[in-house]
C-alpha positions in Angstrom: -9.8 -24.9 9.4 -13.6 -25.2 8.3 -14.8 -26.5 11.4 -12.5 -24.3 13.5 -13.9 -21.2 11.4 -18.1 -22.3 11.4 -17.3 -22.6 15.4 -15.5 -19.4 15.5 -18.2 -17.6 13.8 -21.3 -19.4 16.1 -19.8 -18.4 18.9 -18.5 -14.5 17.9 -22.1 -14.4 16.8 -23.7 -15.5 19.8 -21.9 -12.3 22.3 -20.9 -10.0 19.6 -22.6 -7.4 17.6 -22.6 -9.0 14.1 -24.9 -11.8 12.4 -23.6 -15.4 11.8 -24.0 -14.5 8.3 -21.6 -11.3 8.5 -18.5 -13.6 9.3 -19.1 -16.3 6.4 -19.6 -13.0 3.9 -16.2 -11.7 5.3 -14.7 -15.1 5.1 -15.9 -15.2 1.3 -14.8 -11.4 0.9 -11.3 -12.1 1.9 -11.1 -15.7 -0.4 -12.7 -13.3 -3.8 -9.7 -10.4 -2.7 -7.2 -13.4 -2.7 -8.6 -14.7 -6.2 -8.4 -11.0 -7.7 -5.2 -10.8 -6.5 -4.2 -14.1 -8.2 -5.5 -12.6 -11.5 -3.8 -9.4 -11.5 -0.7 -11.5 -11.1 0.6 -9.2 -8.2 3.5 -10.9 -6.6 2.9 -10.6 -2.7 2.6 -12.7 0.5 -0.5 -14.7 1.3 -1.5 -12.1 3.8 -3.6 -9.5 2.6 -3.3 -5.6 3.8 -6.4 -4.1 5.9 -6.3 -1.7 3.2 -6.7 -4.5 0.7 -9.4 -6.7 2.4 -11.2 -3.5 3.1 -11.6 -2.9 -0.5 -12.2 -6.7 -1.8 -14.8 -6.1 1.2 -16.8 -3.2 -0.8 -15.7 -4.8 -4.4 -17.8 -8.5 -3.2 -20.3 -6.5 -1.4 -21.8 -4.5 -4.3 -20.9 -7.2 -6.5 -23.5 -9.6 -4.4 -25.7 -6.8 -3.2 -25.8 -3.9 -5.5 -28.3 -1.1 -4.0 -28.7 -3.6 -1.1 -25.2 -3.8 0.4 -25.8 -1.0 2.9 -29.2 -2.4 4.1 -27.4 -6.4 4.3 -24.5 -4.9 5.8 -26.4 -2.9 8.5 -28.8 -6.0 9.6 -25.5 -8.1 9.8 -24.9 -4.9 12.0 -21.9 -4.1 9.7 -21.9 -0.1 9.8 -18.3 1.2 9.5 -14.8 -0.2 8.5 -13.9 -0.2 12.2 -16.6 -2.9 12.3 -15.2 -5.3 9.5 -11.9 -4.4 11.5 -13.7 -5.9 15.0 -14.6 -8.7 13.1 -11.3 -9.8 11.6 -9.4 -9.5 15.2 -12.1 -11.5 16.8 -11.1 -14.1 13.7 -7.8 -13.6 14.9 -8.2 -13.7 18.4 -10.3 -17.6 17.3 -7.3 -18.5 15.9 -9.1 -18.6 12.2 -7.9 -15.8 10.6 -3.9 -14.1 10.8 -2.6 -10.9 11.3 1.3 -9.3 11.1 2.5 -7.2 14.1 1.7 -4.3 11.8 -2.2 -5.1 11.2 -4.0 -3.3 13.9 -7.7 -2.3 14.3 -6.4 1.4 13.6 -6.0 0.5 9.9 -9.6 -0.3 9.5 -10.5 2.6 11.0 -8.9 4.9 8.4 -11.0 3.2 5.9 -14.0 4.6 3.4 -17.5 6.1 4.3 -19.9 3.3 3.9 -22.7 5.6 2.5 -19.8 6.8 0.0 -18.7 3.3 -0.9 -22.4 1.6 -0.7 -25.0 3.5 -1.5 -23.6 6.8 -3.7 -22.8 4.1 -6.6 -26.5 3.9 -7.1 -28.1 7.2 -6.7 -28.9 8.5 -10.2 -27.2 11.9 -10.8 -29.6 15.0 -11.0 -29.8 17.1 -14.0 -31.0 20.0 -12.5 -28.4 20.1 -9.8 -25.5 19.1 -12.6 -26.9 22.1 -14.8 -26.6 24.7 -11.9 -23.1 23.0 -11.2 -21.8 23.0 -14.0 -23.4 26.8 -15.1 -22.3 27.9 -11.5 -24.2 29.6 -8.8 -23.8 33.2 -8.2 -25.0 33.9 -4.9 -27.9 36.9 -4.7 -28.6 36.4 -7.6 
């Protein structure tokens, strides 16, 4: 399956959209959602949910980024769910990677925001703008 998947990847990479790189980062995304899986102890099939890779996607990206995952991300050319969704069906139309009749490219769709996932984690909170929050605005005033 290694060699299938490094020739999968060179050649989705060469008339795609995404980087080499972006395909061996899901690749390692989708083995580090299997592994946390394995810890929780969650008793399940090997195949893992769009929902779930989607979120092992975001948990290993600012895990191995931080503050840089939207920037990496976006010069893979990674920009949305529906992106990370193109990706896994071109895996599965390689033959590399699996799906159920029920996976679709609809589910990954329906997923987060990436400014909300990647880059709100790091923006520092602003006291003036928590004060008048939290003291509450009265307009015309």
């Amino acid at each position: 399956m290694a060699a299938g998947f490094l020739e999968a990847a060179d050649k989705l990479a060469g008339e795609g959209a995404y980087n080499r790189e972006a395909y061996f980062f899901l690749r390692d995304a989708l083995e580090a959602t299997l592994k946390r899986r394995k810890k929780s102890r969650r008793e399940s099939s090997g195949h893992v949910t769009p929902a779930e890779l989607l979120d092992g996607f975001r948990q290993h990206a600012l895990q191995e980024f931080g503050p840089m995952a939207v920037t990496v991300l976006d010069f893979w050319g990674v920009r949305s769910c529906e992106d990370i969704g193109r990706m896994v069906f071109g895996l599965v139309d390689a033959g590399v990677f699996g799906k159920t009749e029920h996976d679709s490219l609809e589910d990954f769709r329906a997923g987060y925001d990436f400014d909300e996932a990647f880059a709100r984690p790091f923006r520092p909170e602003s006291p003036i703008l928590s004060k008048i929050a939290s003291a509450g605005v009265r307009s015309g005033e």
